[in-house]
N, CA, C and O atoms as a GROMACS GRO file, in nm:
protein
  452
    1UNK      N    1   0.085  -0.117   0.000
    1UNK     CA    2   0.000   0.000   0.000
    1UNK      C    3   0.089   0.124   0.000
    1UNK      O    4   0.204   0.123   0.045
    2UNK      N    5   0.062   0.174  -0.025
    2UNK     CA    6   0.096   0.366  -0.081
    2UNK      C    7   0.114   0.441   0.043
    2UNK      O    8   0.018   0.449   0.120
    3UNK      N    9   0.230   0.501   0.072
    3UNK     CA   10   0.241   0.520   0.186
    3UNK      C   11   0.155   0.684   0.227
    3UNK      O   12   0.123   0.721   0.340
    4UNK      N   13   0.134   0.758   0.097
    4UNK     CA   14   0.037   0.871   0.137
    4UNK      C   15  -0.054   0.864   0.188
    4UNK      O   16  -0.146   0.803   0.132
    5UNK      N   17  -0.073   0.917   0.304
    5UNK     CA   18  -0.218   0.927   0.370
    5UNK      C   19  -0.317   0.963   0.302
    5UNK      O   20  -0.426   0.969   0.360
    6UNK      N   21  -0.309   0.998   0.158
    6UNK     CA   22  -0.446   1.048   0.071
    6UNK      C   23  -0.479   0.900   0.031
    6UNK      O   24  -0.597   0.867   0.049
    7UNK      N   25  -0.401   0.813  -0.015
    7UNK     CA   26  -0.422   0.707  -0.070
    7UNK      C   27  -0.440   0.553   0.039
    7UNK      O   28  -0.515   0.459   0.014
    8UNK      N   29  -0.367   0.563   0.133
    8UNK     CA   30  -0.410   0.504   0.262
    8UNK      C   31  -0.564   0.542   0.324
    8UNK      O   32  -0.638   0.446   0.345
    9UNK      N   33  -0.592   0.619   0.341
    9UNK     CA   34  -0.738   0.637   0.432
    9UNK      C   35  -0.850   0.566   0.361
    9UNK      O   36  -0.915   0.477   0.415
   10UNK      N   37  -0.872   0.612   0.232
   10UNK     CA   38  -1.007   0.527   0.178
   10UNK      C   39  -0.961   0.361   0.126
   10UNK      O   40  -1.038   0.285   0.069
   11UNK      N   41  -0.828   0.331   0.159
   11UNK     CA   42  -0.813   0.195   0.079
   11UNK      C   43  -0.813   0.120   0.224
   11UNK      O   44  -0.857   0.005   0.215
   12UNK      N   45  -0.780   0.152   0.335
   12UNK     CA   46  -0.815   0.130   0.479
   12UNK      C   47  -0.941   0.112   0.496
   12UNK      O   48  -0.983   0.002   0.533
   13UNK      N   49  -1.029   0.226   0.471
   13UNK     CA   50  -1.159   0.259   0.538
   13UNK      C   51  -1.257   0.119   0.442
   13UNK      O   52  -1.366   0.072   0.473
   14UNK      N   53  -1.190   0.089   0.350
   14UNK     CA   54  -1.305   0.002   0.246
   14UNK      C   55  -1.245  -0.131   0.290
   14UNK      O   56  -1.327  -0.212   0.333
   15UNK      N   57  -1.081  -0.181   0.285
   15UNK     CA   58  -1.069  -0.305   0.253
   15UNK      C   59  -0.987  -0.367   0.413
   15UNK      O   60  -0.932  -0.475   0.437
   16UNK      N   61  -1.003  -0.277   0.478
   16UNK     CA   62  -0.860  -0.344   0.622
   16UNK      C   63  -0.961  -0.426   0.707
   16UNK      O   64  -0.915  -0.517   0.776
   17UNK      N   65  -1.124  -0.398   0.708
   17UNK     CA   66  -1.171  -0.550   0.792
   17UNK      C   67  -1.191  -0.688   0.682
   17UNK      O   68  -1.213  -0.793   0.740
   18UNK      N   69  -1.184  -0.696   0.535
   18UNK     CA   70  -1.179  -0.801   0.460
   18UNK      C   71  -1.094  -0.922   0.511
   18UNK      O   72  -0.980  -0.915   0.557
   19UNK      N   73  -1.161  -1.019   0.497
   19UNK     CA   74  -1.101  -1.112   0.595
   19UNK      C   75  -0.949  -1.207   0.478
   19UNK      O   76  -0.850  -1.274   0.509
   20UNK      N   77  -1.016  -1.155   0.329
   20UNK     CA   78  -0.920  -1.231   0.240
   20UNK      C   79  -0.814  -1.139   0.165
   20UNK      O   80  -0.749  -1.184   0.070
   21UNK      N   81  -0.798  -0.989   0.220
   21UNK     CA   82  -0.730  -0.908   0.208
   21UNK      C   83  -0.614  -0.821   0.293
   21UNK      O   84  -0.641  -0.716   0.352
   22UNK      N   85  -0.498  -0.873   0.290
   22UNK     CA   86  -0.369  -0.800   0.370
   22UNK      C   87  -0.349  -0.691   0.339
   22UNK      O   88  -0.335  -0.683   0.217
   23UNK      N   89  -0.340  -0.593   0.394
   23UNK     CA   90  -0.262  -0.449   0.323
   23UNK      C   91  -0.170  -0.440   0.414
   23UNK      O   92  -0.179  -0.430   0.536
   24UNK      N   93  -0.031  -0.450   0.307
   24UNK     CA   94   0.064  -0.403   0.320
   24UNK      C   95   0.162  -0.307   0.314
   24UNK      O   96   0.152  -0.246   0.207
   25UNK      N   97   0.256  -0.266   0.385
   25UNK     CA   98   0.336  -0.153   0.326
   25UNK      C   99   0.404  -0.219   0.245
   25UNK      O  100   0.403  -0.338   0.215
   26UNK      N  101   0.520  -0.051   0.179
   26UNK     CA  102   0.556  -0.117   0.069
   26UNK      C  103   0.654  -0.240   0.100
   26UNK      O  104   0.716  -0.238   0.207
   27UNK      N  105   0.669  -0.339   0.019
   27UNK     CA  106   0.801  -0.448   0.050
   27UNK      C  107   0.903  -0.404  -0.032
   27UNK      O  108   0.914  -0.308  -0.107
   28UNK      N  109   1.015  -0.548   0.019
   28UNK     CA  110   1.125  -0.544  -0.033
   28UNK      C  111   1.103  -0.618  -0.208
   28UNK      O  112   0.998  -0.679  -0.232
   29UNK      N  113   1.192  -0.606  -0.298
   29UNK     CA  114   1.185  -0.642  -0.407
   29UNK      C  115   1.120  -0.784  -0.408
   29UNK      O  116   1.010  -0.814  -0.454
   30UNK      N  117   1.218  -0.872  -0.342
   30UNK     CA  118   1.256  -1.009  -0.310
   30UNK      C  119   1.114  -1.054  -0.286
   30UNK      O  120   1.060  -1.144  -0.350
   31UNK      N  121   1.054  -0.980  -0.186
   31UNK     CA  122   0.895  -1.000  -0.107
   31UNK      C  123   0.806  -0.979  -0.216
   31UNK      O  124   0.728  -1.069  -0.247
   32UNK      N  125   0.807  -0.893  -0.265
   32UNK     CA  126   0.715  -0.872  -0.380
   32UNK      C  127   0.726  -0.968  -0.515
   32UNK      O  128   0.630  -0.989  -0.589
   33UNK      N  129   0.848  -1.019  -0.533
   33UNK     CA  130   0.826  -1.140  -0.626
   33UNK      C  131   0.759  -1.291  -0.606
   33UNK      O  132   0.693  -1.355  -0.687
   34UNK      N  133   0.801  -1.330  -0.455
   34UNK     CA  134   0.770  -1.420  -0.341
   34UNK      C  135   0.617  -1.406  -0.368
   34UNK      O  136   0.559  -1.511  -0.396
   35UNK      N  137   0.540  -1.284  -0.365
   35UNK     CA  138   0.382  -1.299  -0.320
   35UNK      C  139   0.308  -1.300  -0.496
   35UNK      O  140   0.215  -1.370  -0.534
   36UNK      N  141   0.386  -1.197  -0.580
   36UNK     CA  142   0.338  -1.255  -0.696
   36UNK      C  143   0.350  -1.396  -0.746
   36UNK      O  144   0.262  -1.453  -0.811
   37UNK      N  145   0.490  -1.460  -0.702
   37UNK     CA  146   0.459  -1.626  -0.790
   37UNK      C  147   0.379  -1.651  -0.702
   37UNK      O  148   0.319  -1.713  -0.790
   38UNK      N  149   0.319  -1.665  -0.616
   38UNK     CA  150   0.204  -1.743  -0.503
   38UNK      C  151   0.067  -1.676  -0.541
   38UNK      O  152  -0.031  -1.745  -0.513
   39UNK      N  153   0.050  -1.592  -0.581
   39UNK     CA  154  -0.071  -1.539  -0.638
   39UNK      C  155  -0.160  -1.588  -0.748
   39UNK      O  156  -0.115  -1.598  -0.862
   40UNK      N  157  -0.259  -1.612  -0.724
   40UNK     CA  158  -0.356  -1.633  -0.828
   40UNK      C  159  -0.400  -1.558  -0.925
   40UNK      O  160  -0.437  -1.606  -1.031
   41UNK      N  161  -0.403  -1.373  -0.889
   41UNK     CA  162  -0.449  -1.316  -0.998
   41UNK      C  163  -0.390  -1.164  -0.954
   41UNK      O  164  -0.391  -1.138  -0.834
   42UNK      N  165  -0.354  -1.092  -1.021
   42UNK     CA  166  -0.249  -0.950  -0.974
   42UNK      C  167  -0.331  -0.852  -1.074
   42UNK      O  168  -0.359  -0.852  -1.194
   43UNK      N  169  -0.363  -0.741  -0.928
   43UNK     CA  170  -0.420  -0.608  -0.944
   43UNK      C  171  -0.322  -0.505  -0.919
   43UNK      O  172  -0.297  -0.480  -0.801
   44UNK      N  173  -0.260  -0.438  -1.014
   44UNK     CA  174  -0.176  -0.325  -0.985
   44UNK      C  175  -0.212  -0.201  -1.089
   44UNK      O  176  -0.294  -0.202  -1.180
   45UNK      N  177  -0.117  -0.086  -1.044
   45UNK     CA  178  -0.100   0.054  -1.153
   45UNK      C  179   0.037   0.009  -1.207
   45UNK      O  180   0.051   0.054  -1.320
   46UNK      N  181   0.158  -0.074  -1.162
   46UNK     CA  182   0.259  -0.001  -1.151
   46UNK      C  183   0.321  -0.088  -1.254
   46UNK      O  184   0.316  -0.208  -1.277
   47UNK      N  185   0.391   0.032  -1.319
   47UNK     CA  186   0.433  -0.036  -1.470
   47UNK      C  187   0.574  -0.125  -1.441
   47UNK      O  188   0.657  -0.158  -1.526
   48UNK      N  189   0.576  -0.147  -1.330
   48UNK     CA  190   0.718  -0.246  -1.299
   48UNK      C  191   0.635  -0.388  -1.293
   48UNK      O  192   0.672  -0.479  -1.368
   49UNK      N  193   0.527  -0.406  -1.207
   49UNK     CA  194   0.460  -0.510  -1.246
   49UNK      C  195   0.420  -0.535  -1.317
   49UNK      O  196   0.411  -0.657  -1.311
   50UNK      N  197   0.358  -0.481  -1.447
   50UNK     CA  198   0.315  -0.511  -1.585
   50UNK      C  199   0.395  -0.532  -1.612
   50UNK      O  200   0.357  -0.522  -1.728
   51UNK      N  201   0.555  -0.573  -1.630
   51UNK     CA  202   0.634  -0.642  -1.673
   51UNK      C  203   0.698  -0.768  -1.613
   51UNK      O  204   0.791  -0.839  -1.651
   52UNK      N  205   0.619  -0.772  -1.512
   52UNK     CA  206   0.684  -0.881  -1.418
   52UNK      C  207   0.618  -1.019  -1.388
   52UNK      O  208   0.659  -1.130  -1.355
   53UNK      N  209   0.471  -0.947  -1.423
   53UNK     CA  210   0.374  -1.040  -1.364
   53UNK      C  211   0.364  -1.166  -1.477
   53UNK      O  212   0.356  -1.287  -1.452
   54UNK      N  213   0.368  -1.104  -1.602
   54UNK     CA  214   0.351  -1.232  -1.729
   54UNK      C  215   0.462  -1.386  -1.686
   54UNK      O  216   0.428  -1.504  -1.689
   55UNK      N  217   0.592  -1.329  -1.651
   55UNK     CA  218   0.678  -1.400  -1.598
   55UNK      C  219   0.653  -1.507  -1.489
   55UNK      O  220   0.727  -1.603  -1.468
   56UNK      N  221   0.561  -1.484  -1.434
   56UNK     CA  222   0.483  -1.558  -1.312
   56UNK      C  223   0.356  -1.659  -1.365
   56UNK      O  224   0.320  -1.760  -1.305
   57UNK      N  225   0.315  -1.622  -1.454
   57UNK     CA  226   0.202  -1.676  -1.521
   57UNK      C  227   0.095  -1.620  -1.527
   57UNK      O  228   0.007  -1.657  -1.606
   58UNK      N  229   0.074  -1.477  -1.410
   58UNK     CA  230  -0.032  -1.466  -1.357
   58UNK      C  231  -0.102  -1.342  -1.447
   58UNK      O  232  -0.034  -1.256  -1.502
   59UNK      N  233  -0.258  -1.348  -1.454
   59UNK     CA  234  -0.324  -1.303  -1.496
   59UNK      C  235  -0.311  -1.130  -1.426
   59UNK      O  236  -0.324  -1.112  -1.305
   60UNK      N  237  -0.288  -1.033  -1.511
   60UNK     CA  238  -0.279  -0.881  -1.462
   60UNK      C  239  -0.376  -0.770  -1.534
   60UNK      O  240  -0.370  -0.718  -1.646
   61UNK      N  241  -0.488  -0.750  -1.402
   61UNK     CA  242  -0.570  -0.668  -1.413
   61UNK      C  243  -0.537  -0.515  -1.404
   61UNK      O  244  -0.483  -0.500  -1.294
   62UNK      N  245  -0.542  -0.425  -1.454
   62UNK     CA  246  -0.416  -0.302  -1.471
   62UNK      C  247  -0.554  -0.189  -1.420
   62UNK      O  248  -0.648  -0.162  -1.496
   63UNK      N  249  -0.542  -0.142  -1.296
   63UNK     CA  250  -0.626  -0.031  -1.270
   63UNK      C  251  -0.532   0.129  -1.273
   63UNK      O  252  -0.464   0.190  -1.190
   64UNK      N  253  -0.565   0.148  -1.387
   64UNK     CA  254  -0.512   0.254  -1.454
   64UNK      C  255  -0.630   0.326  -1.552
   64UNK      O  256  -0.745   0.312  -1.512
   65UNK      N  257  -0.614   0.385  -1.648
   65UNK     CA  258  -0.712   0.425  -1.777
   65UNK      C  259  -0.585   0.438  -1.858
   65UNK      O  260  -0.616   0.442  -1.977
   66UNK      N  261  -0.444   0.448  -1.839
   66UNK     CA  262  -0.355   0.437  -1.921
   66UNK      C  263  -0.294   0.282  -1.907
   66UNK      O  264  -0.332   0.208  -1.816
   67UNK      N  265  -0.197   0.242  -2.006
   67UNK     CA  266  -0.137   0.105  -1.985
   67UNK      C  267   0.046   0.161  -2.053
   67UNK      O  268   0.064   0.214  -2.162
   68UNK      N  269   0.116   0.139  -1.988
   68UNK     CA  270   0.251   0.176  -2.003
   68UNK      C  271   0.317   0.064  -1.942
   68UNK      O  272   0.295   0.037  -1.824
   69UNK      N  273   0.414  -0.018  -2.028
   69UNK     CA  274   0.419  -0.042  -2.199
   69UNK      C  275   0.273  -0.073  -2.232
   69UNK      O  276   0.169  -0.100  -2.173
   70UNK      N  277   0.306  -0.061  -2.316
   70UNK     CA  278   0.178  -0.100  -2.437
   70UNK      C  279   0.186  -0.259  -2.483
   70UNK      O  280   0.082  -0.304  -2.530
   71UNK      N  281   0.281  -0.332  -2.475
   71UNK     CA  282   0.304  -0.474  -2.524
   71UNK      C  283   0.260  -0.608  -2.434
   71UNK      O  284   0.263  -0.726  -2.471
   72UNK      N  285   0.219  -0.558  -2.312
   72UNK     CA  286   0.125  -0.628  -2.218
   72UNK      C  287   0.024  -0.638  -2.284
   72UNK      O  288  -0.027  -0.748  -2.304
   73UNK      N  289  -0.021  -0.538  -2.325
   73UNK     CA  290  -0.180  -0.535  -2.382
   73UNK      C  291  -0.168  -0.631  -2.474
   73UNK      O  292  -0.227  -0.739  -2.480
   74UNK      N  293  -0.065  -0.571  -2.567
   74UNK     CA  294  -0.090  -0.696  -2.734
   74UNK      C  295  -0.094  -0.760  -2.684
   74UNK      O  296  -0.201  -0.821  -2.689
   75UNK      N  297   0.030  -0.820  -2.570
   75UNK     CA  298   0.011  -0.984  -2.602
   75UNK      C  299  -0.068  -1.103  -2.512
   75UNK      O  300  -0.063  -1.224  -2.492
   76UNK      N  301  -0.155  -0.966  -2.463
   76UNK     CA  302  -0.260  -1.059  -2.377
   76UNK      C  303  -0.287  -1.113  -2.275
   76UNK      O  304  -0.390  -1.174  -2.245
   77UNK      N  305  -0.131  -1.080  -2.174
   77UNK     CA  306  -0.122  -1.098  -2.064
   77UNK      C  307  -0.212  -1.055  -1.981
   77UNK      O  308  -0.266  -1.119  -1.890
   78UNK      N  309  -0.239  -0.879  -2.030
   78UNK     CA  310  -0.310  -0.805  -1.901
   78UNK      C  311  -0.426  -0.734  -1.950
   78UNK      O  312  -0.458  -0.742  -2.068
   79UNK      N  313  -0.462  -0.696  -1.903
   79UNK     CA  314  -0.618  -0.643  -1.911
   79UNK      C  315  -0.614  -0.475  -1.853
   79UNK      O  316  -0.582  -0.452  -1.736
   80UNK      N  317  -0.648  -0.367  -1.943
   80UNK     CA  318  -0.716  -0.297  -1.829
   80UNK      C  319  -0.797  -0.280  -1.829
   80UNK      O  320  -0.878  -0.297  -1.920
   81UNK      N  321  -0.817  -0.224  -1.690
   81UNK     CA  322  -0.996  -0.234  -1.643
   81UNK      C  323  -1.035  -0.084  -1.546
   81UNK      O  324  -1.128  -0.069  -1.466
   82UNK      N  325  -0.941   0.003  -1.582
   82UNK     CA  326  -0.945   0.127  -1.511
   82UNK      C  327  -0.956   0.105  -1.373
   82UNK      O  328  -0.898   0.021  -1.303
   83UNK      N  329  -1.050   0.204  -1.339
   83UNK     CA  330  -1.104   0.227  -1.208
   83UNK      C  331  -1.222   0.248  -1.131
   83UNK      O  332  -1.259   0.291  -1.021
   84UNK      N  333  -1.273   0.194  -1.251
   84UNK     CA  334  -1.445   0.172  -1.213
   84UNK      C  335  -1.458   0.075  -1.130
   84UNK      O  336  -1.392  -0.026  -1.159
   85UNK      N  337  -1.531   0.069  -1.021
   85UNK     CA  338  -1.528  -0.050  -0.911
   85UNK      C  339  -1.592  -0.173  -0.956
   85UNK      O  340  -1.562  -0.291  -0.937
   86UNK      N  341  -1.727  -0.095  -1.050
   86UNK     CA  342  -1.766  -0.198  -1.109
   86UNK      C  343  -1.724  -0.351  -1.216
   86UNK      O  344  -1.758  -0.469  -1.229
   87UNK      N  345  -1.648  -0.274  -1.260
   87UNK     CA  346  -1.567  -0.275  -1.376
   87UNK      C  347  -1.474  -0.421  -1.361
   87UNK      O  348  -1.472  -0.530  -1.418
   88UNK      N  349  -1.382  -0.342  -1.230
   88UNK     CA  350  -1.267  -0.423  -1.196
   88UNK      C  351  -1.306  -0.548  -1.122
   88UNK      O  352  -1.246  -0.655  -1.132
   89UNK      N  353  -1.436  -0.524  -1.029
   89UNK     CA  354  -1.493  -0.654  -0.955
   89UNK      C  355  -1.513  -0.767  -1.097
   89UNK      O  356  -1.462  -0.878  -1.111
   90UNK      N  357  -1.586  -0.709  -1.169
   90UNK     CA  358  -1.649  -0.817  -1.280
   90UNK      C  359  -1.561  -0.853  -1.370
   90UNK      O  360  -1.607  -0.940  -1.444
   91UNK      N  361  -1.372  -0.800  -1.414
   91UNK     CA  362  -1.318  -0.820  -1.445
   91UNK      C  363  -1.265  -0.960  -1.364
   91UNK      O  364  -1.255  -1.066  -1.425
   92UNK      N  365  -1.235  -0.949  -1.234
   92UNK     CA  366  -1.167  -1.009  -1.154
   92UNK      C  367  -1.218  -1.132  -1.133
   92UNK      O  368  -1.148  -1.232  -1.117
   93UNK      N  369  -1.390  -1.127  -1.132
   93UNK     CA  370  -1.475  -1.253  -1.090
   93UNK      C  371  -1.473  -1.322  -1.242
   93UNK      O  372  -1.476  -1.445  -1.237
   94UNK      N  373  -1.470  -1.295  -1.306
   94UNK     CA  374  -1.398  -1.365  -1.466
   94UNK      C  375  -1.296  -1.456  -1.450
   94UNK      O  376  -1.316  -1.577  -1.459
   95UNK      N  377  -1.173  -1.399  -1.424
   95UNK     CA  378  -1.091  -1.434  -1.402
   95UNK      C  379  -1.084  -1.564  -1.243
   95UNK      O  380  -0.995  -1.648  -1.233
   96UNK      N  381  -1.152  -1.553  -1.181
   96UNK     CA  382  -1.164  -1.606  -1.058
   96UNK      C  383  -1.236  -1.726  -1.103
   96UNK      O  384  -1.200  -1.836  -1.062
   97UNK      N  385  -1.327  -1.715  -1.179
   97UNK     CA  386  -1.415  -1.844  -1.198
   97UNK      C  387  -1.399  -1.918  -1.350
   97UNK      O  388  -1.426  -2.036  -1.370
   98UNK      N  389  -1.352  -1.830  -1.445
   98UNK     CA  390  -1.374  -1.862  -1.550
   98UNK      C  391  -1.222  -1.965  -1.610
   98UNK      O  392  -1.125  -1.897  -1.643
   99UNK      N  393  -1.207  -2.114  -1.620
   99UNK     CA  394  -1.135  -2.160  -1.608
   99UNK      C  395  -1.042  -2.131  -1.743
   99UNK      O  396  -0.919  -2.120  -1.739
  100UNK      N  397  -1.138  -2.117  -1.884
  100UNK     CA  398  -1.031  -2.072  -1.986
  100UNK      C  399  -0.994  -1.964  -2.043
  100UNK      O  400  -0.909  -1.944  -2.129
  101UNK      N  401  -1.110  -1.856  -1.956
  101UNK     CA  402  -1.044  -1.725  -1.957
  101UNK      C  403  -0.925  -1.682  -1.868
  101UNK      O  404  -0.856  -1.584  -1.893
  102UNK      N  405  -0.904  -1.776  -1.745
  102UNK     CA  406  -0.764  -1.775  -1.650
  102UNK      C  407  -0.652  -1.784  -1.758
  102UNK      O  408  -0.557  -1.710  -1.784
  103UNK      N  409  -0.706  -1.931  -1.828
  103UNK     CA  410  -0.579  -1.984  -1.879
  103UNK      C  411  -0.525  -1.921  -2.010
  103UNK      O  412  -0.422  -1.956  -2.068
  104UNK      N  413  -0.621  -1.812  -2.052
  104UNK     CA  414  -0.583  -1.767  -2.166
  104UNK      C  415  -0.509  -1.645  -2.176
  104UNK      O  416  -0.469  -1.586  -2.276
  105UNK      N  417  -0.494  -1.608  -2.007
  105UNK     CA  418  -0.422  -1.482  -2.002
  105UNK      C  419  -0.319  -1.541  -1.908
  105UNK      O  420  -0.225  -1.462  -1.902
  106UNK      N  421  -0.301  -1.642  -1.839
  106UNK     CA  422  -0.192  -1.671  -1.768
  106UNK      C  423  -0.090  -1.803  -1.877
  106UNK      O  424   0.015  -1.856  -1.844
  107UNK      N  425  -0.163  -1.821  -1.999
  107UNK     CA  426  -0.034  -1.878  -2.065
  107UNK      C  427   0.064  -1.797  -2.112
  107UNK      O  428   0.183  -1.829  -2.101
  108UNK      N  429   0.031  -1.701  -2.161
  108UNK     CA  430   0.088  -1.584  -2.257
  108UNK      C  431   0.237  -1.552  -2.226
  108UNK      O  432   0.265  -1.503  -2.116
  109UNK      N  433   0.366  -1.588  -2.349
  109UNK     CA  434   0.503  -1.549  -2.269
  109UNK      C  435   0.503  -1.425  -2.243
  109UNK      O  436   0.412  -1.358  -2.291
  110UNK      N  437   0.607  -1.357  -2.158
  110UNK     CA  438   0.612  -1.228  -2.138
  110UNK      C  439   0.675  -1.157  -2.255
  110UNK      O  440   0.759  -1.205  -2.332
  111UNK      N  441   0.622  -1.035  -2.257
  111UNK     CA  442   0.708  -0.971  -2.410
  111UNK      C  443   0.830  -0.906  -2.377
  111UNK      O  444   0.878  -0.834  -2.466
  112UNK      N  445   0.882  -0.913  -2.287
  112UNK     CA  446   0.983  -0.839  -2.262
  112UNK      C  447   1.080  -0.919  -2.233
  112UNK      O  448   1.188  -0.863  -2.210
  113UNK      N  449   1.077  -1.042  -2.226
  113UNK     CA  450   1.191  -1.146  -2.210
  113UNK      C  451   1.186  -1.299  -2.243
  113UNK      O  452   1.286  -1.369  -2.225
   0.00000   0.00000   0.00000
C-alpha cells in the first residue's frame, strides 16, 4: 500500500476488515516477487509489475485508464480495467471463476523477455 495518507485512508476505510485481504506496506523487491509467484491473480497501476507479472504466469488486471508499456496489452497478458469498481470486480470474478479465460491470459510469454 501507498504510503500517502491520501491514498491510505479510503483503501483502509473500504478493505482493512476483509477477511481475504492484507494491506501491506511497501516491500522489499525479493517479497514482492515471493507474493506474486504465489498469487492467483495480480491487481496493480505499476508499470514495474506489468512487466513482471507475465513471468509468473499470472493473470494482470491493470487499474489505470492508461497502460505503459503498451506490449502487455498486445500480447494478452493483461487487461485494463481502469477504475471503475464496477468494472474491476467483474473483471476479476472472470478471471476467478472462469477456467479458460484464467488460462488464456496466464499462458501468454512475457514480451519483454
Amino acid at each position: 500500500m501507498h504510503l500517502n495518507p491520501n491514498v491510505q485512508q479510503p483503501v483502509k476505510a473500504i478493505l482493512s476488515d476483509h477477511p481475504r485481504i492484507a494491506l501491506l506496506p511497501p516491500i522489499p523487491y525479493s517479497a514482492r516477487l515471493w507474493l506474486m509467484e504465489r498469487a492467483h491473480l495480480i491487481l496493480s497501476d505499476s508499470c514495474g509489475i506489468q512487466e513482471e507479472a507475465p513471468s509468473f504466469g499470472k493473470p494482470l488486471l491493470v487499474i489505470h485508464h492508461t497502460t505503459e508499456p503498451p506490449e502487455v496489452l498486445d500480447a494478452g497478458c493483461t487487461k485494463r480495467v481502469g477504475t471503475d469498481t464496477t468494472n474491476i470486480v467483474n473483471e476479476a470474478r472472470v478471471l476467478m471463476g472462469d477456467v479458460a479465460a484464467y488460462a488464456k491470459m496466464s499462458t501468454k510469454p512475457n514480451p519483454f523477455w
